[in-house]
C-alpha positions as CSV (number, residue, x, y, z in Angstrom):
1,X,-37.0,-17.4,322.9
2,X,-37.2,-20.9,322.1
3,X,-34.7,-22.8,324.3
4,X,-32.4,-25.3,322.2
5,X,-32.5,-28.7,322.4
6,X,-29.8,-31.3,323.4
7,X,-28.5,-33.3,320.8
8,X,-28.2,-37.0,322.2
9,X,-25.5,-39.3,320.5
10,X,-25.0,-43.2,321.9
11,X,-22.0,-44.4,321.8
12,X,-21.9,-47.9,320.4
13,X,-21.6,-50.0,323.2
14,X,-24.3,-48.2,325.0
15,X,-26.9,-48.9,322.3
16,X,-25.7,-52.5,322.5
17,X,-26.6,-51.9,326.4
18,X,-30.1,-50.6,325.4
19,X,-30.8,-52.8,322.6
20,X,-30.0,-55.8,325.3
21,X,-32.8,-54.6,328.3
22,X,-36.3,-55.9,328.4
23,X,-38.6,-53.9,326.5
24,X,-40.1,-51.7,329.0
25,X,-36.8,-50.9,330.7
26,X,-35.5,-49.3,326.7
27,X,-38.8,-47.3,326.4
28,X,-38.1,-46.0,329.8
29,X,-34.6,-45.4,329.0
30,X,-35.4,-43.5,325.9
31,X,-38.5,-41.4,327.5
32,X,-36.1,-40.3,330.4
33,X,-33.1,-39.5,327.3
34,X,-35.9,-37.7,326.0
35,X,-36.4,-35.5,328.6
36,X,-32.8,-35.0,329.0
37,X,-32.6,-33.5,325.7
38,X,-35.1,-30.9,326.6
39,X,-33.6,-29.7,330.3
40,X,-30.5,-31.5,331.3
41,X,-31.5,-30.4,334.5
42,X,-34.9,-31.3,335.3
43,X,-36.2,-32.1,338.4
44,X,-38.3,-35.1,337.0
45,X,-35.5,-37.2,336.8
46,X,-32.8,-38.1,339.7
47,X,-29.8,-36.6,338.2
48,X,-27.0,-37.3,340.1
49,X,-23.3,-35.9,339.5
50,X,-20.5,-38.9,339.1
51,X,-17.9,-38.3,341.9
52,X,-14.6,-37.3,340.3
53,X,-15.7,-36.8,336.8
54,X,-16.1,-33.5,335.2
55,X,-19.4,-33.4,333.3
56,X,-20.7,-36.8,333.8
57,X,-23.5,-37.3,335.1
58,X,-26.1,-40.7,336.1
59,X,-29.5,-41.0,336.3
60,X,-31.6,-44.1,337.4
61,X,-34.7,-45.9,336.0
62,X,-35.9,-48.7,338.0
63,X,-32.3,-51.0,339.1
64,X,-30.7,-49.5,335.8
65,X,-28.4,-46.6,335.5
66,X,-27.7,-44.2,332.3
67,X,-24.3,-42.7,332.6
68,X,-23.7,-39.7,330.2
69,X,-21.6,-36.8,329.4
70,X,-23.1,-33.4,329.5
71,X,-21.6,-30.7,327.1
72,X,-23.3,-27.4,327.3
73,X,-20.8,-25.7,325.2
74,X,-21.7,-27.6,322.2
75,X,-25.6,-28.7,323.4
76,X,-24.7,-32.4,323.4
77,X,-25.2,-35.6,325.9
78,X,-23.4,-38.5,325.2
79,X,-24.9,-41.5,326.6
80,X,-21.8,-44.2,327.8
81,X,-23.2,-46.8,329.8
82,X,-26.2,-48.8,330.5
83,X,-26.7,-50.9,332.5
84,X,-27.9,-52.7,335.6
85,X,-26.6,-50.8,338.7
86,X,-24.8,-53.6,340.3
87,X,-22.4,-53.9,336.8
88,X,-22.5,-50.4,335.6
89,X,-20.2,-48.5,337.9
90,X,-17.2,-51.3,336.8
């Protein structure tokens, strides 16, 4: 059995986020979103649970942070924020 794939949508104002990171940092981004879309729960990455959010969920590369919505019904992540850590939690 062939396990499904995440779909991943950006929201607009997190590809603005990505679009604005160094080079590296998006590739690294992207790689990790990636892998994400594969196993939402993978061990490779440090997925943390958001306090006092149902379903979202952060995980960190380098000093940035990914924050996303995970949606098993439908097999979908929706990536909301990007950003360094000391602004993305504002």
């Amino acid at each position: 059995m062939k396990q499904k794939t995440y779909e991943v949508v950006f929201k607009k104002s997190a590809s603005k986020e990505l679009l604005s990171l160094p080079q590296r940092i998006q590739q690294k981004i992207l790689d990790a979103v990636q892998l994400l879309s594969l196993n939402p729960y993978t061990e490779l990455l440090q997925i943390k649970k958001m306090k006092g959010s149902d379903g979202l969920y952060r995980i960190r590369i380098q000093d940035y942070r990914v924050i996303y919505l995970l949606e098993n019904q439908i097999i979908k992540i929706t990536v909301i924020k990007i950003g360094h850590r000391k602004d993305v939690y504002e």
